[in-house]
Backbone as a ProteinNet text record, in pm:
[ID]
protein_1_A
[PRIMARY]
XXXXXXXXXXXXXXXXXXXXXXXXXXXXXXXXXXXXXXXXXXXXXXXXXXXXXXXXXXXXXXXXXXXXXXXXXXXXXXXXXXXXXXXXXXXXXXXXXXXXXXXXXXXXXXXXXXXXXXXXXXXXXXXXXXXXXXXXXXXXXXXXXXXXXXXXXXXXXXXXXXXXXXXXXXXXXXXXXXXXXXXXXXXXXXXXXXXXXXXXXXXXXXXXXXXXXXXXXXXXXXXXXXXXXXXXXXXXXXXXXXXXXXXXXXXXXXXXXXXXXXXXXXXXXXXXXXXXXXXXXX
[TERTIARY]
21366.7	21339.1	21199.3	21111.2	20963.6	20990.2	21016.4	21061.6	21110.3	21222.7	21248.4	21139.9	21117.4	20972.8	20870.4	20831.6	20738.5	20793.1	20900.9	20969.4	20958.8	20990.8	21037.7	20865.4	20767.5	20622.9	20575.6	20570.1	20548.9	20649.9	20789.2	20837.2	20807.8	20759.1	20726.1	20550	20479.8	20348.9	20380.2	20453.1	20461.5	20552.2	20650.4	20677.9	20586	20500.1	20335.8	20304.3	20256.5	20190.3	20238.4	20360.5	20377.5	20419.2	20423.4	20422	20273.5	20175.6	20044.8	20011.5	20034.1	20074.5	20146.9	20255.9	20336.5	20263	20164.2	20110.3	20000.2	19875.4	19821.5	19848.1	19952.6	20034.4	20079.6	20196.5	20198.8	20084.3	19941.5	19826	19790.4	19787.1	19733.6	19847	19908.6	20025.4	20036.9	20015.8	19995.2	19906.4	19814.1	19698.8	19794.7	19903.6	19973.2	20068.7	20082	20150.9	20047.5	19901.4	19884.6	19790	19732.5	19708.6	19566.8	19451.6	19337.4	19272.6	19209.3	19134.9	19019.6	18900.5	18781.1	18689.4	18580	18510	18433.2	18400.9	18291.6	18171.2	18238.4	18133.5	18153.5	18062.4	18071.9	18003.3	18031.2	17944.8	18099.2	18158.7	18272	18302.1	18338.1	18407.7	18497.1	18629.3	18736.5	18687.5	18630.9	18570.7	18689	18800.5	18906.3	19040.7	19118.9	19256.1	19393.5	19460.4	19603.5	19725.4	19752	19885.3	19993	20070.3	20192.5	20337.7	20359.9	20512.3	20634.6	20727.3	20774.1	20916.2	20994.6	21074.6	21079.4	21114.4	21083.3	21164.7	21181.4	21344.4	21443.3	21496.9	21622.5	21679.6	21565.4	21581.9	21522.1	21635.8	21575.8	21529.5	21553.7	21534.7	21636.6	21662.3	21748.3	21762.6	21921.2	21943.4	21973.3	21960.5	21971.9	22073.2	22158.6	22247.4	22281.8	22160.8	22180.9	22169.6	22150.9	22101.1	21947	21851.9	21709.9	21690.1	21623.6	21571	21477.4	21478.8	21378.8	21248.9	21270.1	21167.8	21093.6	21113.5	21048.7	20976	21056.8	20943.9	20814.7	20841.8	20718.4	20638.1	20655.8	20551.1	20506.8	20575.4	20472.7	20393.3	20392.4	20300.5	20193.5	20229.9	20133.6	19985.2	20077.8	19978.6	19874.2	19959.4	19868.8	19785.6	19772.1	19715.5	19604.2	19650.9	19531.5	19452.6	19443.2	19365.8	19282.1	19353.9	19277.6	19204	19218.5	19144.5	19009.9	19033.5	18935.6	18849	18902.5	18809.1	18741	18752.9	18669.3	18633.7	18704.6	18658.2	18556.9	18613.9	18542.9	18603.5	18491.3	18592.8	18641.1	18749.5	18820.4	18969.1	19066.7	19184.5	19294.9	19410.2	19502.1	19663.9	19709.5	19841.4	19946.6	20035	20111.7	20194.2	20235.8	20298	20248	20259.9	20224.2	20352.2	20444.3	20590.1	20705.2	20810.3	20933.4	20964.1	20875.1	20876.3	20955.3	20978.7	21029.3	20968.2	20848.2	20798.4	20828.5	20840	20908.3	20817.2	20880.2	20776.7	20687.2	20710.1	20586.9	20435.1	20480.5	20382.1	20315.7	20338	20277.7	20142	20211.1	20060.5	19967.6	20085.6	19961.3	19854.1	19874	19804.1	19662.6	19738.4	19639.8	19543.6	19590.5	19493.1	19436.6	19493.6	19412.4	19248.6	19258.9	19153	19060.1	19113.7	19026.3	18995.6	19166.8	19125.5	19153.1	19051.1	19042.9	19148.5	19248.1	19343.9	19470.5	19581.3	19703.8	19783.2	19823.9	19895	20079.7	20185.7	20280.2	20361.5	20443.1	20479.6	20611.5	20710.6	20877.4	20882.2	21035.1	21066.6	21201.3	21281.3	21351.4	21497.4	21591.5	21737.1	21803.6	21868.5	21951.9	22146.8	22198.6	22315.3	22349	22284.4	22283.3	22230.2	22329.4	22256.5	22156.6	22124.5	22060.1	21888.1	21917.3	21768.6	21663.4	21535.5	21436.9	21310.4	21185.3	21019.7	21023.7	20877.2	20764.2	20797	20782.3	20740.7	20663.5	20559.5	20446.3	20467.1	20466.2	20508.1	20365.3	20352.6	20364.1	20381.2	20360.6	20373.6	20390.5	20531.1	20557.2	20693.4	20704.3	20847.1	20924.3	20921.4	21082	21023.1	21139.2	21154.2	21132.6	21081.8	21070.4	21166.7	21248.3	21386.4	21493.4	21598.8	21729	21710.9	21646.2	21604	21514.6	21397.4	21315.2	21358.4	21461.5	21554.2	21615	21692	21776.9	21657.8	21569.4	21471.3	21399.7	21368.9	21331.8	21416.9	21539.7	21638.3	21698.8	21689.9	21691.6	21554.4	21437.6	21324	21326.3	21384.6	21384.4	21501.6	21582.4	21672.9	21665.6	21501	21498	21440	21441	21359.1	21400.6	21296.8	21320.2	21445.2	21507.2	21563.6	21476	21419.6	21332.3	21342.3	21318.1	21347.3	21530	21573	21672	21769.2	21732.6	21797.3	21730.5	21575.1	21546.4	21588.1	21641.4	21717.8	21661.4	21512.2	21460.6	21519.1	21532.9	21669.1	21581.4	21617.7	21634.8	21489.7	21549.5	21469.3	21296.1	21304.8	21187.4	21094.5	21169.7	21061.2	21034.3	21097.2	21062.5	20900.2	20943.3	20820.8	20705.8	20704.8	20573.2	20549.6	20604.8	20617.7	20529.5	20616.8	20545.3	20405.8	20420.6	20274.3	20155.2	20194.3	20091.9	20094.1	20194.4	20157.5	20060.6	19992.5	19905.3	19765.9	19746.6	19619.1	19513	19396.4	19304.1	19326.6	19387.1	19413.3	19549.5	19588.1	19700.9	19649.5	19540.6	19522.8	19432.3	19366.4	19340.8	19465.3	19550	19683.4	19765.8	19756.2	19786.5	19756	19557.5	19467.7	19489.7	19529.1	19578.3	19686.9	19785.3	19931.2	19913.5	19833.2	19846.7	19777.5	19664.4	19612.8	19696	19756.9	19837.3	19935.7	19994.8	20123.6	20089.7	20025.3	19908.8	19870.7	19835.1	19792	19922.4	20018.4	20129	20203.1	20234.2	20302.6	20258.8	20108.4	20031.3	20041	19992.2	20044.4	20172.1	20265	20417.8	20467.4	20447.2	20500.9	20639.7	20673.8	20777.2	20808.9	20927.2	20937.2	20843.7	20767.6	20729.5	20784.7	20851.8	20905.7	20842.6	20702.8	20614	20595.5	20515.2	20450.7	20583.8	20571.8	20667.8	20657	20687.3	20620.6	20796.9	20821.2	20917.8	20878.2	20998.5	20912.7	20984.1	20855.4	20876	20802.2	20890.8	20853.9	20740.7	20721.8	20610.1	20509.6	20493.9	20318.8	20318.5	20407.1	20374.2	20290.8	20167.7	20080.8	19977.9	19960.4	19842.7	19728.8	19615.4	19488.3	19394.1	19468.3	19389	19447.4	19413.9	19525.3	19659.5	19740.6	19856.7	19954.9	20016.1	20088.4	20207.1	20305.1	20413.2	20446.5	20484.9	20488.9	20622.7	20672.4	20803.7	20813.9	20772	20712.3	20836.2	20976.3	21041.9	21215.6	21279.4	21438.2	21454.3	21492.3	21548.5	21749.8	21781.9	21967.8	21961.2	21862.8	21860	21897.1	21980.6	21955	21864.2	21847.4	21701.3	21579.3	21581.8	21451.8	21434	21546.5	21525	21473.6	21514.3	21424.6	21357.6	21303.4	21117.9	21076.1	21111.1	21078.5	21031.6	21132.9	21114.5	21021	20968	20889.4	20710.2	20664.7	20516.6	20397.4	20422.6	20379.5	20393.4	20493.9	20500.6	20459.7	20421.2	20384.6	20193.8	20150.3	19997.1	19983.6	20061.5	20023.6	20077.1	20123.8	20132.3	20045	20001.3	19908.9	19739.1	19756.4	19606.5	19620.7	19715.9	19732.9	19712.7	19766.3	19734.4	19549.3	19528.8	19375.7	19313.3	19319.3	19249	19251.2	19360.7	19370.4	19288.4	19277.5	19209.4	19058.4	19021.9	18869	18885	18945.8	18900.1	18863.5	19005.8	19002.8	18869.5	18821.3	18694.9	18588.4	18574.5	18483.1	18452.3	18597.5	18590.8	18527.3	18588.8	18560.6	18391.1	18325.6	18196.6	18081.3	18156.1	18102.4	18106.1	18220.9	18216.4	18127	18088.5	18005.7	17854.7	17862.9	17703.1	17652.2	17764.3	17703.2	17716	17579.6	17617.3	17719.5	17819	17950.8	17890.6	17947	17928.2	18081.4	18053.4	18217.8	18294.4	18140.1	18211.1	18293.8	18324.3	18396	18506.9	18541.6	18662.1	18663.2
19674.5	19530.7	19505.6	19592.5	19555	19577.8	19687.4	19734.5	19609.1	19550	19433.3	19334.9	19278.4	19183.3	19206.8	19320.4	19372.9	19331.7	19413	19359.8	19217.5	19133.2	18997.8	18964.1	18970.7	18930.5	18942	19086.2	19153	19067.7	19006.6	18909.1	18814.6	18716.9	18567.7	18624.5	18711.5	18703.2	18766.9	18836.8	18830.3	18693.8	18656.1	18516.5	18405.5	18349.5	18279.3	18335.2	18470.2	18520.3	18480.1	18484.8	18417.6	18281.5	18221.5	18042.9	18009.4	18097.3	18038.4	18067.1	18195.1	18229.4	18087.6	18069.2	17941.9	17837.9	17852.9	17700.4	17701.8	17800.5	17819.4	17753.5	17850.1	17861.6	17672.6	17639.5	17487.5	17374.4	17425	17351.8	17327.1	17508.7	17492.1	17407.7	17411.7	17325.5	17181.8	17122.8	16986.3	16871.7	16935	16840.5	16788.8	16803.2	16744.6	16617.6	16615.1	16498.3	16391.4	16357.5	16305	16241.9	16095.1	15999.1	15947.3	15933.8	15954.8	15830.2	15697.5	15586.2	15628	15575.5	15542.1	15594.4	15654.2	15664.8	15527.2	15457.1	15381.3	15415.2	15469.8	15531.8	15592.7	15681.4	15824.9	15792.3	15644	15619.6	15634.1	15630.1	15671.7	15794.4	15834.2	15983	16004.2	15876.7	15960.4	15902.9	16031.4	16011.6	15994.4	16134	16136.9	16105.8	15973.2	15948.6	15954	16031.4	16058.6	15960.2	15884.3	15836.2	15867.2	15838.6	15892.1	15833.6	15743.7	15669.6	15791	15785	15837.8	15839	15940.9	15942.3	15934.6	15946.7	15866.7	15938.7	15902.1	15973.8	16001.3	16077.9	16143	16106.3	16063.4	16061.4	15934.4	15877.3	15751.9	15658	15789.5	15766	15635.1	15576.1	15474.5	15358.5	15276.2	15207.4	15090	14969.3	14830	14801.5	14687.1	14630.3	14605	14494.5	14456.2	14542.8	14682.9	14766.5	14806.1	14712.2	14769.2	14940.1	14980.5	15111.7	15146.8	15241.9	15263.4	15293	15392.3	15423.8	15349.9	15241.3	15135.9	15051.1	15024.4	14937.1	15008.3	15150.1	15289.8	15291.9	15255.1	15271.6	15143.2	14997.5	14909.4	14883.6	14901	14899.5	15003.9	15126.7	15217.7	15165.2	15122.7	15055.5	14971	14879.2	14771.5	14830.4	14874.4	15003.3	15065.4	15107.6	15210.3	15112.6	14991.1	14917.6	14817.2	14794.9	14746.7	14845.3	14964.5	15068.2	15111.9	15072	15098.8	15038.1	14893.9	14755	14771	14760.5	14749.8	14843.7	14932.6	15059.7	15128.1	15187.4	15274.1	15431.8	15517.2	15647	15682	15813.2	15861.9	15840.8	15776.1	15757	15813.1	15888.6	15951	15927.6	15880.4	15882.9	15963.4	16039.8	16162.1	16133.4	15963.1	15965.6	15797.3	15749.9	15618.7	15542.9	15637.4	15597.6	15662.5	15596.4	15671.6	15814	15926.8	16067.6	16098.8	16213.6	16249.4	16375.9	16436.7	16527.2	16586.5	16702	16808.1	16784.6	16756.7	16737.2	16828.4	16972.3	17060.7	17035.8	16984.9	16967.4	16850	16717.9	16613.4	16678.5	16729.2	16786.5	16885.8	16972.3	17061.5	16984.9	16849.1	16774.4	16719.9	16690.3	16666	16785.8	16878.7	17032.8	17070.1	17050	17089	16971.8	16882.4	16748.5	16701	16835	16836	16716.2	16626.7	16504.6	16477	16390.7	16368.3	16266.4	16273.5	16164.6	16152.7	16215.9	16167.3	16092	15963.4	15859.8	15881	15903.3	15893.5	15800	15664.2	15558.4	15556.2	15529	15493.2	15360	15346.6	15212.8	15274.8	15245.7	15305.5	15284.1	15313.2	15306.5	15368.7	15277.3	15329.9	15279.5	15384.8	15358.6	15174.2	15165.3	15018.3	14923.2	14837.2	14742.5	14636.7	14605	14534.7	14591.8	14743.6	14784.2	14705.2	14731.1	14665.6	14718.1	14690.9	14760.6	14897.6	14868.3	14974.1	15099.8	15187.8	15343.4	15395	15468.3	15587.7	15701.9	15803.3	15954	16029.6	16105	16264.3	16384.9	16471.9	16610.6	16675	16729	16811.7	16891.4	16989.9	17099.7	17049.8	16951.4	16895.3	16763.4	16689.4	16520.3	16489.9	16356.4	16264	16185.6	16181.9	16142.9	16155.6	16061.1	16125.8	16010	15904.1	15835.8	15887.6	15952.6	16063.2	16184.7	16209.3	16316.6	16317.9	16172.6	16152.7	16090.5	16037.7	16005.9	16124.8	16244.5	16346.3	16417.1	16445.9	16494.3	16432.8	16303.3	16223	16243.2	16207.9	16229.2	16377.2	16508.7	16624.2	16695	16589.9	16589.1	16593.4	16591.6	16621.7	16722	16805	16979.2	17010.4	17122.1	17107.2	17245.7	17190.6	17262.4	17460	17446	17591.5	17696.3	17585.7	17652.6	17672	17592.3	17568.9	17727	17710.2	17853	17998.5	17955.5	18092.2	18111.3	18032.5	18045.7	18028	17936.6	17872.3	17735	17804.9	17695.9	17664.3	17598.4	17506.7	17631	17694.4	17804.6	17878.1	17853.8	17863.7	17791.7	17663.2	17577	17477.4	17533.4	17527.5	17645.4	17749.4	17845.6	17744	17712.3	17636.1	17570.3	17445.6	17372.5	17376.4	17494.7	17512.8	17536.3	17609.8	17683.2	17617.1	17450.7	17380.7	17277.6	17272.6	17154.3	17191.9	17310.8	17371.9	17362.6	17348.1	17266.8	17190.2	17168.5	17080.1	16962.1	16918.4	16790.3	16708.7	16794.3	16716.3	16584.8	16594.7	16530.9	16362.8	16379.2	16282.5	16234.4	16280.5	16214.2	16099.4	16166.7	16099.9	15976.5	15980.8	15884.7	15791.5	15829.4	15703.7	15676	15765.1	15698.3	15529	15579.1	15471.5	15330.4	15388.2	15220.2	15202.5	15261.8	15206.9	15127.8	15184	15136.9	14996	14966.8	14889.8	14728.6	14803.5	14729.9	14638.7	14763.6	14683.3	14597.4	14625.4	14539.5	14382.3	14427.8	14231.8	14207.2	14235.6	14190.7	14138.4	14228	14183.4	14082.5	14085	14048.4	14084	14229.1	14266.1	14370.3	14423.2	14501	14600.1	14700.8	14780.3	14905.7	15042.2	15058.3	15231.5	15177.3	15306.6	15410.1	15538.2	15607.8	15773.7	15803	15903.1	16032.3	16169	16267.2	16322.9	16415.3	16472.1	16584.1	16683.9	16738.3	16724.3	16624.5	16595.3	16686.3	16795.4	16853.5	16806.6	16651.1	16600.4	16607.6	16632.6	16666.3	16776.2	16882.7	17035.8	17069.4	17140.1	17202	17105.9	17012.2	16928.9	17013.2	17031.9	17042.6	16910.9	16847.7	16708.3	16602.4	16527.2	16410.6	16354.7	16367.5	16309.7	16238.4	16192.5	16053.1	16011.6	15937	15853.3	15792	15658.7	15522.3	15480.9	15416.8	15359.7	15204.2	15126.6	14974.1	14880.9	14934	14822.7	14912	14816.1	14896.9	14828.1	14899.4	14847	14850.7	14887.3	14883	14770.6	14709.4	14584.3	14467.5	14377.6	14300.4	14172.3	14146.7	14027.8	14129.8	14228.9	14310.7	14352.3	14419.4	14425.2	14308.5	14192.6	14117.3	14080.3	14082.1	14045	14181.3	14286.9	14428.9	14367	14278.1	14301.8	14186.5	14120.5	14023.2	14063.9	13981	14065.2	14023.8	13907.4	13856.8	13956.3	14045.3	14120	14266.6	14291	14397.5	14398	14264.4	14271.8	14268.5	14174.8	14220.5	14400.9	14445.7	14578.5	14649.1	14639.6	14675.8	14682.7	14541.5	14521.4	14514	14530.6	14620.4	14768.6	14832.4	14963.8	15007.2	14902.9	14883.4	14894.9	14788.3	14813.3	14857.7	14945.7	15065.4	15201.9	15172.2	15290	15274	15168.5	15125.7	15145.3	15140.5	15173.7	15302.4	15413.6	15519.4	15608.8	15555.4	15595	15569.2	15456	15408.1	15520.3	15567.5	15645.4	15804.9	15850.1	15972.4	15976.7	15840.9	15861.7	15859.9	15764	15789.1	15933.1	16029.1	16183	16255.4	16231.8	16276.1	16230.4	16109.7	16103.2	15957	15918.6	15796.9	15683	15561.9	15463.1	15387.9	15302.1	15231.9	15090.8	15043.2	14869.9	14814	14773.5	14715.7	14589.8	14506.4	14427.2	14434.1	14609	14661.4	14541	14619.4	14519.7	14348.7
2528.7	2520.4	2465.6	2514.3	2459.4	2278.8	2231.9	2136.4	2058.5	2112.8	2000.8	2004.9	2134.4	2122	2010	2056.6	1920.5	1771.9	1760.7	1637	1603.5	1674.4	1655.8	1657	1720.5	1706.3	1536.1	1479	1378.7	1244	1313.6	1187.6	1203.5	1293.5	1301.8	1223.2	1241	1241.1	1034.9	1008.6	881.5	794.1	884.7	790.4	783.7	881.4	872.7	800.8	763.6	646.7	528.5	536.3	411.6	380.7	462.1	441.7	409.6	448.8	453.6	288.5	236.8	84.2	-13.4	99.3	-5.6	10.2	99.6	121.9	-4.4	-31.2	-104.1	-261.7	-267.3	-390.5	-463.1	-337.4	-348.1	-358.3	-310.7	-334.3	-476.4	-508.4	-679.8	-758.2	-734.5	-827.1	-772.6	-697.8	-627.6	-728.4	-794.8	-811	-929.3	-983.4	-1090.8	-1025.2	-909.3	-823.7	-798.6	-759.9	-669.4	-786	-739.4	-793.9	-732.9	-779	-720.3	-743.7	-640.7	-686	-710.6	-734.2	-737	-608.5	-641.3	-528.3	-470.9	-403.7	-401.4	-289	-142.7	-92.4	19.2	54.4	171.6	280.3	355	450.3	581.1	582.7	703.6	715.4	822.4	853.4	779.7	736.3	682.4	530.2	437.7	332.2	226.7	271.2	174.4	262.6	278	262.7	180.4	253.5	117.2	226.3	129.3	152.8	79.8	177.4	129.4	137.4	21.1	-5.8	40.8	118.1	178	95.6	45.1	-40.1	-182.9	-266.4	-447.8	-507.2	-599.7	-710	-687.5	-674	-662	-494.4	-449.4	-265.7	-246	-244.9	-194.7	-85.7	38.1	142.5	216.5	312.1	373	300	256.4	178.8	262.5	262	314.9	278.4	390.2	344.2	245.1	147.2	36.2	-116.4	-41.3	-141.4	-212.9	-80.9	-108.8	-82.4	-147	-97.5	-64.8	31.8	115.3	80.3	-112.3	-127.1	-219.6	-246.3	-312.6	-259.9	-121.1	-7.4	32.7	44.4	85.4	3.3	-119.2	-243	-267.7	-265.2	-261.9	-102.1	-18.4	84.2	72.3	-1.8	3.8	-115.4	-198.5	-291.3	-282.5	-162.2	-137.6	-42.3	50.2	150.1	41.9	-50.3	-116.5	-197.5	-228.6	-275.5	-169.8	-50.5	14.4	85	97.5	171	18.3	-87.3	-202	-167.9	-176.1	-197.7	-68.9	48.1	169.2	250	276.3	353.4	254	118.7	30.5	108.5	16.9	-2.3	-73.6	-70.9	-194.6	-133.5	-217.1	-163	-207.6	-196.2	-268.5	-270	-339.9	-360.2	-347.1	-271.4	-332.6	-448.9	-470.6	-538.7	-600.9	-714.9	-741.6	-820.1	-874.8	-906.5	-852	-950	-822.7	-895.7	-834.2	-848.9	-691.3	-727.2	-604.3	-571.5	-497.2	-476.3	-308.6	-331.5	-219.8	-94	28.5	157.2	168.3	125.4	162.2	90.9	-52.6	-183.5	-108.9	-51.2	10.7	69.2	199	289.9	255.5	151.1	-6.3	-49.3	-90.2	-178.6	-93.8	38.9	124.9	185.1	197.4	251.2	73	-21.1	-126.7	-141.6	-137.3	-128.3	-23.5	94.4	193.4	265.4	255.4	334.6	482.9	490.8	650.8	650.8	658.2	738.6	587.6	702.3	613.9	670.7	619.9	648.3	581.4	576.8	568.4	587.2	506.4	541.5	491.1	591.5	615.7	646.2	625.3	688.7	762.9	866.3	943.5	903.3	980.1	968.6	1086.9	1152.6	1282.3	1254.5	1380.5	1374.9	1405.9	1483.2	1504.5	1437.8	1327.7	1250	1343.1	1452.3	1536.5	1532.2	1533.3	1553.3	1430.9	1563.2	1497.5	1581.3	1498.4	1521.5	1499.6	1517.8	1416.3	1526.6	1482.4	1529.2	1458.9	1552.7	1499.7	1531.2	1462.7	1507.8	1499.4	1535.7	1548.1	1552.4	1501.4	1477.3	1645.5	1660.7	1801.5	1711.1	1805.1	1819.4	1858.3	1956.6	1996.8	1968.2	1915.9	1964.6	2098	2072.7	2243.2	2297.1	2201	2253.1	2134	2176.7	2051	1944.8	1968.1	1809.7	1745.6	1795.6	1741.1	1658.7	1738.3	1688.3	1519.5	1541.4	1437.8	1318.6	1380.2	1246	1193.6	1268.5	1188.1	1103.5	1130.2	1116.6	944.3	975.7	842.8	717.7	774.3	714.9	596.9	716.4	711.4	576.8	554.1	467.8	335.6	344.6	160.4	122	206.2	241.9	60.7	32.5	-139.1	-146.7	-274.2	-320.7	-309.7	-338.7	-324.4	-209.6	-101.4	6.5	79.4	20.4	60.5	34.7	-140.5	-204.3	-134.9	-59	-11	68.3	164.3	299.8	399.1	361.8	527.5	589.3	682.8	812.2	871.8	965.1	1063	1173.1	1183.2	1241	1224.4	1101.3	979.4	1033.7	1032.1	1009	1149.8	1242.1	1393	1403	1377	1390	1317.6	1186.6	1179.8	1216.8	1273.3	1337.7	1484.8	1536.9	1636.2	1679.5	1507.4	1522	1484	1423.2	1370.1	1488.4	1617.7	1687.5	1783	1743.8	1889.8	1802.2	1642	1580.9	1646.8	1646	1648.2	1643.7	1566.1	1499.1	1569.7	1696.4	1731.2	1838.9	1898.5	2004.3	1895.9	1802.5	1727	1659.4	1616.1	1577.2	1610.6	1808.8	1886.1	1906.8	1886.5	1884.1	1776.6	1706.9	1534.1	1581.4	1588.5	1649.9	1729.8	1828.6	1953.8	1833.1	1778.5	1756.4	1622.5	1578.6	1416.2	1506	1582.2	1657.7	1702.3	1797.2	1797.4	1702	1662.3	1543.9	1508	1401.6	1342.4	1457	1569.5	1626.2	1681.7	1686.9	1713.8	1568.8	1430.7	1311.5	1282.6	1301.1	1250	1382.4	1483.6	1607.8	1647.2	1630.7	1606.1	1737.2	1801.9	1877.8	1881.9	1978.6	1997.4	2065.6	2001.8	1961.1	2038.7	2064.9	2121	1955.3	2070.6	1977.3	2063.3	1898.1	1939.2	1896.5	1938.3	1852.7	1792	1713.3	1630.7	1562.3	1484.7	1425	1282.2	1244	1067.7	995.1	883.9	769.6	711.6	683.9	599.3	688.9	793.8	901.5	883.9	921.9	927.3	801.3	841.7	767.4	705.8	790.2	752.2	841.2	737.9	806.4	825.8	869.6	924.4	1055.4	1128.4	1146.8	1063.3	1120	1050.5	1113.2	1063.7	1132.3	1061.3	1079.9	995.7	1065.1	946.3	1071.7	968.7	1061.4	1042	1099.9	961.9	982.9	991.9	988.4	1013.2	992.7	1063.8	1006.5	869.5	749	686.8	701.7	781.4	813.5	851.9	940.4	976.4	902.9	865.5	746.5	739.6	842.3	869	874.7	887.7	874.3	760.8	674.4	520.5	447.8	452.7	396.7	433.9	488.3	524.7	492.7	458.4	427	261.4	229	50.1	18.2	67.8	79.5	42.2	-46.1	-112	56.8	129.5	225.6	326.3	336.3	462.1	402.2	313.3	267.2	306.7	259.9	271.5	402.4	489.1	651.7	730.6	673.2	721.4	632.1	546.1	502.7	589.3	612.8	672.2	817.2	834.4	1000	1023.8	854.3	907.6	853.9	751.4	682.9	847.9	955.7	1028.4	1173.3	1190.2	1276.6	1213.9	1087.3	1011.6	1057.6	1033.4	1003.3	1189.4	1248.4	1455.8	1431.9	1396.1	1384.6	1314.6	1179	1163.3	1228.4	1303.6	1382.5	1532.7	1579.7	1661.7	1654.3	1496.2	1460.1	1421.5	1375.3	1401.5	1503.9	1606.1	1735	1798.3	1756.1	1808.4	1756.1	1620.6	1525.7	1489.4	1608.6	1645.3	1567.7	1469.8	1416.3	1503.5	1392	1500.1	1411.4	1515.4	1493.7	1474.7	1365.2	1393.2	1412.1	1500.5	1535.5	1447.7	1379.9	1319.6	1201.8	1142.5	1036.4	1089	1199.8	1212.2	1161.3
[MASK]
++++++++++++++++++++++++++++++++++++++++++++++++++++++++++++++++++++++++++++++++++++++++++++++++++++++++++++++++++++++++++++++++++++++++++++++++++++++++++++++++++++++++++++++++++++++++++++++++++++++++++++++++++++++++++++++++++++++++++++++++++++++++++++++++++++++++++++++++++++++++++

């Protein structure tokens, strides 16, 4: 019995070896995805932000009654997000994607560990069996779900695992081990800390169910070297929630709900780091 243990230690500790290889690898090739604003300035903790439109091309992520898609609503909120995070926060801000490309979940958090940014944001809009559902959810990076809607939203999210891996034959199993092995990171207990105030935030903005903060284990967090998060700002299965989803008005208020859970969140990370905070960012 020790004998196989060993064994089985020696293959989990050589397949990390080589995800950390693919991770590398997927970095250098990343900088051809991602979409870079303007610097204007390096006075906050989170200097470099990558967002991330959740789905694009070929995957269109959850379709609305009326036939909105999911990943069109993800990319105009992200937009408006990365311009209002230009214009007033400042910093360096990053796109994974700025049209409807469809780039592989692993390449996302590549883009973000290649740019060395402090804070990756990931943005969904939801879909349940129940056309009724409605409100925001914030996730987290964990090994198990926190419950079985957690479940089925990773599970969905998780569904566009790339062709690449698919043909190499990493399962379900694979990618529990990283998983696992990235929810025991540094960066999980600040995650948490964005979770709560994004969650927060969007729900006195939208005035919409609250929906809590939930952890899962979504493909698009694994292997972030930073805080990471995905928020899921509304059902689109819903059909009174899809449209107010497609609406340019409900785009700038989730926007500047998540604009200023960000601006707390930096405020906090500089108080750890010794700066002084002016609260009236807010």
């Amino acid at each position: 019995m020790k004998i196989q243990n060993t064994n089985y230690k020696f293959k989990i500790a050589g397949f990390l070896f080589a995800v950390c290889i693919s991770h590398l690898v997927t970095a250098s090739l990343a900088s051809a995805f991602f979409v870079e604003t303007r610097n204007i300035n390096k006075a906050g903790a989170l200097k470099t932000i990558v967002i991330d439109p959740g789905h694009g091309g070929e995957d269109t992520g959850a379709i609305g009654p009326s036939g909105i898609k999911e990943k069109d609503i993800n990319l105009q909120i992200a937009k408006k997000l990365e311009k209002l995070i230009s214009r007033k926060m400042g910093g360096r801000v990053i796109l994974t994607r700025s049209d409807d490309t469809f780039i592989p979940l692993e390449q996302r958090t590549a883009i973000a560990n290649k740019n060395k940014a402090d804070l990756f944001i990931s943005i969904h809009a939801n879909a349940a069996y129940r056309k009724g559902a409605s409100g925001v959810e914030t996730y987290f990076l964990s090994f198990g779900a926190s419950d079985e809607d957690a479940k089925r939203a990773a599970d969905f999210e998780n569904a566009a695992i790339s062709a690449r891996d698919k043909k190499d034959g990493k399962g379900a199993d694979d990618l529990k081990t990283i998983l696992m092995d990235m929810a025991q990171t540094e960066f999980l207990n600040e995650s948490g800390q964005l979770a709560e105030m994004l969650q927060e935030s969007l729900c006195r903005t939208l005035k919409v169910e609250n929906r809590g903060i939930k952890q899962a284990p979504f493909i698009v967090l694994a292997g972030a070297a930073m805080p990471a998060v995905l928020v899921e700002v509304g059902f689109i299965s819903n059909a009174r929630d899809e449209k107010k989803l497609t609406l340019p008005q409900t785009h700038d208020a989730i926007a500047g709900a998540i604009y200023k859970s960000l601006v707390r969140f930096d405020g906090m990370l500089k108080a750890k780091m010794g700066y002084a905070y002016d609260k009236g960012g807010m």
